[in-house]
C-alpha positions as CSV (number, residue, x, y, z in Angstrom):
1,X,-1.2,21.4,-5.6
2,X,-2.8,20.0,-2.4
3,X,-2.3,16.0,-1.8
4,X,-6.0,14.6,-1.7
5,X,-5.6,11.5,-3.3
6,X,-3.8,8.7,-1.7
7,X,-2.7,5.4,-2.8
8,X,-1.8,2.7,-0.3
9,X,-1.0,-0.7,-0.7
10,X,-1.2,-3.3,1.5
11,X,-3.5,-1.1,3.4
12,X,-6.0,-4.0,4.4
13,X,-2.9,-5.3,6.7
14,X,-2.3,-4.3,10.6
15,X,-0.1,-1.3,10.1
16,X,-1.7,-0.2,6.5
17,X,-5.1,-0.3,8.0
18,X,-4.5,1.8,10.8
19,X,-2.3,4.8,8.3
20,X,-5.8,4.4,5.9
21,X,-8.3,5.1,9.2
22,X,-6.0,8.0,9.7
23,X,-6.1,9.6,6.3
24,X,-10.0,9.1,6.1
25,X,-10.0,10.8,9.6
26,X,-8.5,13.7,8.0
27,X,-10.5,13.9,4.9
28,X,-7.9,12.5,2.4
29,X,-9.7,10.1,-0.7
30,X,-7.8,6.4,0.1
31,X,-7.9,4.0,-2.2
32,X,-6.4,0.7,-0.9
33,X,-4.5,-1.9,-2.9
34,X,-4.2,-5.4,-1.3
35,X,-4.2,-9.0,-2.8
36,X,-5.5,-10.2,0.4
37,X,-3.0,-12.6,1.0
38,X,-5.1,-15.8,2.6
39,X,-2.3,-16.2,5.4
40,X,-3.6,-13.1,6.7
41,X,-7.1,-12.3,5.2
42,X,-8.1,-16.0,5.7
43,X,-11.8,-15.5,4.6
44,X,-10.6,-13.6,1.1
45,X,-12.9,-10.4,1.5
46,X,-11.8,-7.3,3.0
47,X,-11.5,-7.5,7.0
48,X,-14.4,-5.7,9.4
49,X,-12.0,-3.2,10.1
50,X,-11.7,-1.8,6.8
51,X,-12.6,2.0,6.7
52,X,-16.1,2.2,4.4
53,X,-14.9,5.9,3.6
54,X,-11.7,4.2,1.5
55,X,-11.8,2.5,-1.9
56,X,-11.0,-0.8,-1.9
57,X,-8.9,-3.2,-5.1
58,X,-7.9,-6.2,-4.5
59,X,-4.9,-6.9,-6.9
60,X,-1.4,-8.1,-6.5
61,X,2.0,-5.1,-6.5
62,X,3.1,-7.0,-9.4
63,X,0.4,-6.9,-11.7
64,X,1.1,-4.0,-13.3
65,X,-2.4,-3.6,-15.0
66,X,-4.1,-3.3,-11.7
67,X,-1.5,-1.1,-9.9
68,X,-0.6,1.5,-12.7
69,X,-4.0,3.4,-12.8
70,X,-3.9,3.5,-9.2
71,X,-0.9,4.8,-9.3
72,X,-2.0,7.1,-12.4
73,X,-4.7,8.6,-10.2
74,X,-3.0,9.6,-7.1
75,X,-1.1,12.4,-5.6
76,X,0.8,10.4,-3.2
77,X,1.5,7.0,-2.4
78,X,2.6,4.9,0.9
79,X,3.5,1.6,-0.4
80,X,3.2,-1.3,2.5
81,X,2.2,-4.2,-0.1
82,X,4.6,-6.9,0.8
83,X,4.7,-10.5,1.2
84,X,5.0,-11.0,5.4
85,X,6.0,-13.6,7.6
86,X,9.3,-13.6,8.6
87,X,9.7,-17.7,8.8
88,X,8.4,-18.8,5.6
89,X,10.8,-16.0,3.9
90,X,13.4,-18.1,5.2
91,X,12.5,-20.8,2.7
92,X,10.3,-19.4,0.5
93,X,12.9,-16.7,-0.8
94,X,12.1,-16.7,-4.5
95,X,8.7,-15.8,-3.7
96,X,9.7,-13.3,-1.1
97,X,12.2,-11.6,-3.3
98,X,9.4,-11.4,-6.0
99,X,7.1,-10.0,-3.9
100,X,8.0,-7.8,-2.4
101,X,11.2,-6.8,-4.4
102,X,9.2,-6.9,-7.8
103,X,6.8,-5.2,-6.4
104,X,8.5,-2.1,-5.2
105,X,10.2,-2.2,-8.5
106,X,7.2,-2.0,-10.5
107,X,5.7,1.1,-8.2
108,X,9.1,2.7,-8.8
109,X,8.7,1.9,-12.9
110,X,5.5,3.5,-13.3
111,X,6.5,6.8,-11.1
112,X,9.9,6.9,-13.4
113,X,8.6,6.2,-16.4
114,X,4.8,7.1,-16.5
115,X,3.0,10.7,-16.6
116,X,1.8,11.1,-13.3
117,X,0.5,13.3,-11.0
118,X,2.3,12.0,-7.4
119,X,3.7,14.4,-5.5
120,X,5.1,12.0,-2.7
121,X,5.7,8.4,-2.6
122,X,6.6,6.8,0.8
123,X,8.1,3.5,1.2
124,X,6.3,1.8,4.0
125,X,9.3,0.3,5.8
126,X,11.3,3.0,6.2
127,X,8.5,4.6,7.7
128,X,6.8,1.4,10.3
129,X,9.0,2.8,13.2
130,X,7.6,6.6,12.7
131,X,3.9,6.1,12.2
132,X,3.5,3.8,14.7
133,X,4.6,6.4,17.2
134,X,2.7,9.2,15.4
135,X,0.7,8.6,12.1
136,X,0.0,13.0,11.7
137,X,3.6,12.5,10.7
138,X,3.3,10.8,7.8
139,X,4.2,13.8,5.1
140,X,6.4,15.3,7.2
């Protein structure tokens, strides 16, 4: 089966936005998942430079009642959804840890423990480095 149907969280943020305008570019059906954190969408709607040809939720990682039929109707997913700046994780940890630990862990539930039809699931940060260089690379 042919991936069409991509999932990405956090995909209203700097480096998610950019992966989604790349996907569109090359005809893939996005649908983006972010809570729209106010630290970084301050307004609480989705930024100008959000791709009109994507689908857009806003929902939280954790909230698995939002992210598992997202999950349920992709082929692949690039997860990115994380809770982001550096200093406030230094004393904000519980909330870090929930985040973006949580988080992760509830993507990995569903693709364990769910009938699905994803084919490939990328973790965002152990691809940042990659797809900033070259974002064709992506499913390679």
């Amino acid at each position: 089966m042919s991936i069409r149907d991509i999932l990405v969280t956090g995909g209203a943020g700097y480096i998610g936005s950019h992966l989604v305008d790349a996907l569109v570019a090359r005809d893939y059906h996005v649908t983006v998942l972010d809570n729209l954190e106010p630290q970084v969408h301050r307004s609480g709607t989705w930024p100008s430079y959000a791709n009109p040809k994507a689908k857009y939720v806003q929902g939280d990682v954790r909230d698995r009642s939002v992210f598992e039929p997202l999950v349920l109707g992709a082929q692949a997913v690039v997860h990115f959804g994380a809770a982001v700046s550096v200093g406030q994780s230094m004393y904000q940890i519980d909330r870090y840890v929930d985040v973006n630990t949580r988080g992760t862990a509830v993507l990995l539930d569903i693709l364990v423990n769910a009938a699905h039809h994803v084919e490939n699931f990328r973790d965002g940060y152990a691809l940042q480095a990659r797809i900033e260089n070259d974002l064709t690379q992506v499913w390679q």
